[in-house]
N, C-alpha and C positions, 0 to 999 in steps of 0.2 A: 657730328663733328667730334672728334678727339682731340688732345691734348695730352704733351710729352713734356717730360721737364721736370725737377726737381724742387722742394720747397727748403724754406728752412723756415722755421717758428711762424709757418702759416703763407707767408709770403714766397713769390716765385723768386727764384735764386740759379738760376741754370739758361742754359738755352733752351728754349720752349720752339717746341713747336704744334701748329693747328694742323691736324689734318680732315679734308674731308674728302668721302670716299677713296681713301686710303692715298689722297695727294696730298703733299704741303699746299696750303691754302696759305701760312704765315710763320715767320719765322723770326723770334725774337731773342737777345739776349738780357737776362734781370740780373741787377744785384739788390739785393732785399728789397723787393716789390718797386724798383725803380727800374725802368729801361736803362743799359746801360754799356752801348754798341750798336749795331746792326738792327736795324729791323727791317724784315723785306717780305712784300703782299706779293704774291704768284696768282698769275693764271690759271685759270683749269689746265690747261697742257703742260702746267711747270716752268713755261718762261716767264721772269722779273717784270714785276708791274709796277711796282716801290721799291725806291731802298733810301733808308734814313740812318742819319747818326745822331745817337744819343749821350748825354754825358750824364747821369744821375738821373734821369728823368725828362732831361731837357732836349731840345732839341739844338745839335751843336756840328754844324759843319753841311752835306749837299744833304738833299731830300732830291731825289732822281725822279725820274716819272718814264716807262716806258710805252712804247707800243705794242700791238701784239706777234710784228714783226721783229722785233726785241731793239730798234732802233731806238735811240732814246726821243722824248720826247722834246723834256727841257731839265732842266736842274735849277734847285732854289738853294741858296745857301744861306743857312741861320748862322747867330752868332746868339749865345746865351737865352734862343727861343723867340728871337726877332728874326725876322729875315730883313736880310740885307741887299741882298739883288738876286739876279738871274741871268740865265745862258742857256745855251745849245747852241749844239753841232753845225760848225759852218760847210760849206761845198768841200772845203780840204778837210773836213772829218777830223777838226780840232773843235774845244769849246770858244765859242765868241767869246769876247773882253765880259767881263761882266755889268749888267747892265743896273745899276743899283737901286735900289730902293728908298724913298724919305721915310722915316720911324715909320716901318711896316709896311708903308703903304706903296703902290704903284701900280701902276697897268704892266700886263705882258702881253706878247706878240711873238711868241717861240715860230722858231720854223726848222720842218727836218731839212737835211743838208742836202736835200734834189733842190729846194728852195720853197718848199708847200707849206702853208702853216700846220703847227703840229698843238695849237694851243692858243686858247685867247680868253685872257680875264682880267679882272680886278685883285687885288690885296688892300683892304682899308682897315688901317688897325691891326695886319696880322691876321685877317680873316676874309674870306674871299668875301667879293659884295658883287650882284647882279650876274649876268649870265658868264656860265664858262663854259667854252665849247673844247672839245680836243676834236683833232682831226686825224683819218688814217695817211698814209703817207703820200696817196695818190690826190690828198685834197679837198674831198668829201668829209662832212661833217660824219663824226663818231658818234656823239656823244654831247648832248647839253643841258646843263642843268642851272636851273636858276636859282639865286641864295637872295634872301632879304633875311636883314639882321638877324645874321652870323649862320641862320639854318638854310635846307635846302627846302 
């Protein structure tokens, strides 16, 4: 794995990028060792798998999640490193109303817009808790993983 990017007094200060085998693997913007913009995880093929906003380090505005079909998954929206709710893509290929969140916490039920689910978990506290599945868009489970306190 490499890595591009500039420093100042030690710290990352530029937009960086991870490459591995000569792919972006990750793509972030610093300002003095803080996130501070864009950060977006790629696929091996180079389609968006993340993309998050950051304001000084924090997390500030959607956190996206895609497919490998590049349709979105769902989207979470922070405010100062809380998430506040969530959405995805209804049949008319707009974001659903958003769907909110209590301090951190909530269930999600994402669906891509044929009407499949495209995701299912918990947030307690700002941290996922018990199983969370993502699905491809035909339906079928992708992916599951299960978290007890706060790890996978």
């Amino acid at each position: 794995m490499t890595e591009s990017g500039f420093h100042r007094d030690g710290y990352r200060d530029s937009t960086f990028t991870l490459l591995e085998n000569g792919k972006p693997l990750m793509k972030a913007t610093y300002y003095i060792g803080d996130l501070n913009g864009d950060r977006v995880w790629y696929y091996a093929d180079g389609s968006v798998e993340t993309s998050a906003s950051f304001v000084y380090g924090t997390l500030n505005g959607y956190m996206t999640y895609y497919a490998m079909n590049k349709e979105p998954r769902y989207r979470l929206l922070f405010k100062s490193g809380v998430v506040q709710s969530y959405s995805y893509l209804g049949p008319d290929s707009n974001w659903v109303e958003e769907i909110p969140f209590t301090n951190g916490s909530g269930a999600v039920k994402a669906k891509y817009k044929n009407g499949n689910p495209s995701a299912e978990f918990t947030y307690n506290c700002n941290w996922y808790e018990g199983e969370y599945t993502l699905y491809h868009p035909n339906g079928k489970v992708a992916h599951t993983t299960r978290y007890k306190d706060h790890e996978q």
